[in-house]
N, C-alpha and C positions, 0 to 999 in steps of 0.2 A: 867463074863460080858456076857452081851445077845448079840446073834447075830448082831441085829439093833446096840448095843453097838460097836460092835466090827466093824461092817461095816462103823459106822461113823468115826472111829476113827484113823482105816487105809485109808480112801477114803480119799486121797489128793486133789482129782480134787471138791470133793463136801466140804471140808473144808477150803481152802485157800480162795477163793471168798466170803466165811461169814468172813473170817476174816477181809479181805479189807473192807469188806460192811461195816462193824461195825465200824474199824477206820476212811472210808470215812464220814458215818453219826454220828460219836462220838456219839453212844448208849455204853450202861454201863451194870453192872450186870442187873439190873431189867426188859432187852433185852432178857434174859435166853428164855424163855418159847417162845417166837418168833423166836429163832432164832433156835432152835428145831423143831418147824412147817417149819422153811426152809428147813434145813438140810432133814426133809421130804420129802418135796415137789424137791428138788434140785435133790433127789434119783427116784425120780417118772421121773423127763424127762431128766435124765440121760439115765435110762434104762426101757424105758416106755414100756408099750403093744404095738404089732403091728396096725397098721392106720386100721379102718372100713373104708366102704363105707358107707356114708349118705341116699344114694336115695334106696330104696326097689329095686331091681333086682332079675333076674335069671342069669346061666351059660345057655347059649345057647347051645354051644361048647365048648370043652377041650380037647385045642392043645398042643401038645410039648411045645411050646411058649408062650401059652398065651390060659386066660380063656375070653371068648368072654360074657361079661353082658349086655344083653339084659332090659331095663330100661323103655319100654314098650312106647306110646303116644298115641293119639287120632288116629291112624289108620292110613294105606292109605297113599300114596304118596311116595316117594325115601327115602329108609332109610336113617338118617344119623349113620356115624361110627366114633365119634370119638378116634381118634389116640394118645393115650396117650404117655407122654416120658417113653422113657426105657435108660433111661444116671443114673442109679442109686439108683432112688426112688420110690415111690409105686407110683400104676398107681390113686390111689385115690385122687392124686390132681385134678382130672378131678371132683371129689364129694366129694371133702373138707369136711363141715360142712352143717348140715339142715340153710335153710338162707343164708348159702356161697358158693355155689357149681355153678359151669356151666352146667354140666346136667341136675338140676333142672331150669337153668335158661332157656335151649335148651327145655323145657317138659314145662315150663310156656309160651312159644312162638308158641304155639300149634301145634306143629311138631308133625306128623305121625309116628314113631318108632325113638329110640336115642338108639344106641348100643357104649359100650366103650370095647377097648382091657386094656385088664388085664393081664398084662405082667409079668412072673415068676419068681422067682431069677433065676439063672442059676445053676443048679446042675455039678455037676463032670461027669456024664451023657452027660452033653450040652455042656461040653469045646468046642467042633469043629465046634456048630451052628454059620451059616455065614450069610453075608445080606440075601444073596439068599431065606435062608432057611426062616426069617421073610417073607421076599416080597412073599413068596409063600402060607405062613398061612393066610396072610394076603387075599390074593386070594383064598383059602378058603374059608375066611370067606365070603367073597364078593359074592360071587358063593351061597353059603349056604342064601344068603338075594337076591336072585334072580336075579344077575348080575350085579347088577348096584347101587351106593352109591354117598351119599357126603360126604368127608371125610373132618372133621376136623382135622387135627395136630397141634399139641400143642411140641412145642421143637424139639427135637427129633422125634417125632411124627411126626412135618412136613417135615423135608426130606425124612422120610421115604413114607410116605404119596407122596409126590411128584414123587419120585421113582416110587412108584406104577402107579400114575396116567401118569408117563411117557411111562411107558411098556403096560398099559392098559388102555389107553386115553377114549376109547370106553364104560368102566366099573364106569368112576365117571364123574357124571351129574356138581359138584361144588367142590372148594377145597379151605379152610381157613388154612391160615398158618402162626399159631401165633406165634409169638417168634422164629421164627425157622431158623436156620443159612442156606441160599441154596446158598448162595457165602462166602465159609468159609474164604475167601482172604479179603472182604468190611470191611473197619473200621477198629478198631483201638483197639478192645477188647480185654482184658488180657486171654480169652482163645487161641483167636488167636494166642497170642504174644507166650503162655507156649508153643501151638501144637510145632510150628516151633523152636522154643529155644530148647527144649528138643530132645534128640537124640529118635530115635524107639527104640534102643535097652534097654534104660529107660523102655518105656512101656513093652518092651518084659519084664524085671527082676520082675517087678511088677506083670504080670499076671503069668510069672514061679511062686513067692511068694505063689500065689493063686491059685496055681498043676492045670495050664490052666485057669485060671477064673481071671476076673480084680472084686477084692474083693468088694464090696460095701464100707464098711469101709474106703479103700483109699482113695476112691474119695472123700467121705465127710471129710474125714480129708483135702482134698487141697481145698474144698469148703472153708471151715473154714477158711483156712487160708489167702483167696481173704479175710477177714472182722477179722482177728484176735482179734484186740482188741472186736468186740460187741460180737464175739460166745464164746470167752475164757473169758469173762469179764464182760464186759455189760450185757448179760442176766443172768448174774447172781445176779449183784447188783438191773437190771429192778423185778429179780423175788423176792426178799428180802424187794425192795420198795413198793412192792404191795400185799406181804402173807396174804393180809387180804382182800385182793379184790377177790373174787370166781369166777365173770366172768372173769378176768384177769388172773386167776388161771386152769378155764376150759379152755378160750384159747389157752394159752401157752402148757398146757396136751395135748390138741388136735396135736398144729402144732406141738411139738418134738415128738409127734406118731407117725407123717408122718416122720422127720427129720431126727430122730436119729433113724429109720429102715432102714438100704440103703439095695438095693439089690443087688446080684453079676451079673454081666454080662459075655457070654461065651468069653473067650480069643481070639479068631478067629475073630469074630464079632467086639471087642470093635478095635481090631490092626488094621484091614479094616476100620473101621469109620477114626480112627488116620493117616492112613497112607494115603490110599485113597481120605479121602474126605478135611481132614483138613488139613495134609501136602499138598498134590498132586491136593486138589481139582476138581477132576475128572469130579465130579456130576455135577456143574457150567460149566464147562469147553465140556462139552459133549461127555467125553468119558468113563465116567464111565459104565460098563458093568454089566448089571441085567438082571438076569432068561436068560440071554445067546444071549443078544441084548445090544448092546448102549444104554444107554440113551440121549435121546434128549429133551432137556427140552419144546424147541419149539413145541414138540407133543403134551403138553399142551392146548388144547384151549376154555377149556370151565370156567368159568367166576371162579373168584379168587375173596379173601379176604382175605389182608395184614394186620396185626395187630401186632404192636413195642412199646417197652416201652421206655419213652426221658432216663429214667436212667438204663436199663436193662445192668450190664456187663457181659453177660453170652451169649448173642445173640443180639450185636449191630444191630441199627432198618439199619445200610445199607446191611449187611447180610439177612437182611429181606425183605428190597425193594428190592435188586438188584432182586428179582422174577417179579416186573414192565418189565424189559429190557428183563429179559432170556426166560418166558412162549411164547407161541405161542398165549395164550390168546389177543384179541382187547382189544387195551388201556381203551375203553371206559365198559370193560366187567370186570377192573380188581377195587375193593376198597380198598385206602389204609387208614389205623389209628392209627397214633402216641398216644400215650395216654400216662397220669400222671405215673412216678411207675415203678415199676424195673421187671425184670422176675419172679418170682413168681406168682407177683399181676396181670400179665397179665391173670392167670389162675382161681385164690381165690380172687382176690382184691376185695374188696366191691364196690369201684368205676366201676370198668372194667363190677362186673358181672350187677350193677345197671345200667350200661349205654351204655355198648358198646356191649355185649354178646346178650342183647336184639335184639338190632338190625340185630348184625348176624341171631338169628334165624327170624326173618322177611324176611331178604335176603334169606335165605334157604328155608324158604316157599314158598316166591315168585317164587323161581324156582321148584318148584314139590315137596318139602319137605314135604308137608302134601296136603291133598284130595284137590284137586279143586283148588290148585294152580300153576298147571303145569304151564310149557312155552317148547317151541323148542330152549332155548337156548341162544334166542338171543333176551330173552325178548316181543316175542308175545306169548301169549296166546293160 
């Protein structure tokens, strides 16, 4: 038997699903030849290639942490930096697909320079890198783009991003913070719920498991299992009902590039998010301690953009407004928007980047984002 043979044949997880498929849709032998291009294609985002970046880039910087891709714009005015998550996944959902990306939608708003952090798996090297040690690359890179940034945060991204702009109020002109939990306590979210359910010493066993590191792998398996039936099932039957669709075929390759790549995060680092911010809520609460200072959120003040999904369970949109209450930012300096769509979409949707994404980068212009449209801040000219 040939290898392809032998690999379909022991692969459980890519055979059981064409079987239900077949009984759900009562197809018959003369299914054969189809159900072989599944079996295919079922192996392909199973264990796909690693995610590309869409938008043409350089590495600017290469940090311990993170490769810093400079994505280039019309010149001139406050860099922006977006803050990609680092809870798992590759930083390329910042540059999804050509057509689907937010950096190209940020580079179509004719922004002056768009840089993203590209954030590493975590090697056996990094078991011990701790917030500090991000918030300080981070400052790096800040430093390296002339002192001063508007930092976009996407998930993760944005508390880290906030952090920053806590301890270096002086260093970010603007700050969007999408999706992103800064009162891990608000609502009513099943991440929520697991942080405080689960003991630490849980997370401790899991990152021992991973000789210091919280495995990639893990996480996406408890992702998975917030939606069991559609990841164990449903996209298997969605991918069976469409092996004959190519752009359904190229998309689906696309997103389990990004999907089923997770990345590992260093053990020290992920237990401080858990313990710290999720349990203990620190960050919200203002005593959470960065680069060797309190943070106070209220050091915040210069103008915001909140952005939540009505269906995101991953970062309930009141974890995301409670940033209205906690910055220091004027009410009238802060924009908030609810939008269609769950977390992901907030990043890749087609909706978000055709509708909402735009306008951020307008708002980002309007404050100094690109040549000749500075202001002092507060909205004069």
């Amino acid at each position: 038997m040939s290898d392809a043979g032998t690999t379909y044949e022991h692969s459980v997880p890519l055979f059981w699903p064409m079987a239900a498929a077949m009984e759900l849709q009562k197809i018959g032998l003369d299914a054969v030849e189809k159900g072989l291009t599944y079996l295919d294609e079922a192996a392909r985002i199973t264990a796909p290639p690693a995610p590309e970046w869409a938008t043409e880039n350089h590495v600017l910087l290469d940090l311990d942490t993170m490769r810093l891709r400079d994505f280039g714009g019309t010149g001139g005015g406050v860099p922006v930096l977006v803050d990609a998550p680092f809870a798992g996944h590759s930083s390329t959902i910042a540059d999804y697909a050509p057509g689907q990306s937010l950096i190209e939608t940020l580079l179509g708003a004719g922004l002056g320079r768009v840089l993203c952090t590209d954030w590493k798996s975590a090697t056996p090297e990094m078991r011990d890198f701790d917030i500090d040690k991000y918030l300080a690359e981070i400052n790096v890179a800040v430093d390296d783009l002339g002192g001063r940034v508007m930092l976009v945060g996407l998930c993760q991204g944005g508390w880290t991003s906030a952090m920053y702009a806590a301890r270096f109020p002086e260093k970010v002109a603007a700050l969007v913070l999408a999706g992103s939990p800064i009162d891990t306590d608000a609502g009513h979210g099943p991440i929520r719920e697991l942080a405080h359910r689960m003991p630490l010493s849980a997370y401790q066993e899991m990152v021992d498991a991973g000789e210091g590191r919280m495995p990639g792998r893990f996480m996406l398996a408890g992702w998975k299992n917030m939606h069991a039936d559609e990841q164990y099932f449903g996209k298997f039957v969605d991918l069976y009902e469409h092996i004959g669709d190519r752009n359904f075929m190229k998309r689906t390759e696309r997103f389990e590039s990004w999907y089923e790549n997770p990345i590992d995060l260093p053990g020290r680092y992920y237990l401080q998010a858990i313990d710290l911010l999720f349990k203990q809520n620190l960050f919200a609460g203002g005593k959470f301690v960065g680069l060797g200072r309190r943070l106070d959120l209220g050091a915040i003040t210069c103008p915001a953009f909140l952005l939540a999904g009505k269906d995101d369970d991953i970062t309930t949109r009141e974890q995301v407004f409670a940033a209205e209450r906690l910055l220091g930012t004027p009410r009238d300096k802060i924009v908030s928007r609810l939008v269609e769509g769950g977390h992901i979409g907030l990043f890749m949707g087609r909706h978000t980047l055709s509708e909402v994404w735009p306008e951020i980068g307008r708002w980002l212009g309007s404050l100094g984002a690109r040549t000749g449209d500075a202001t002092d801040g507060k909205g004069r000219r």
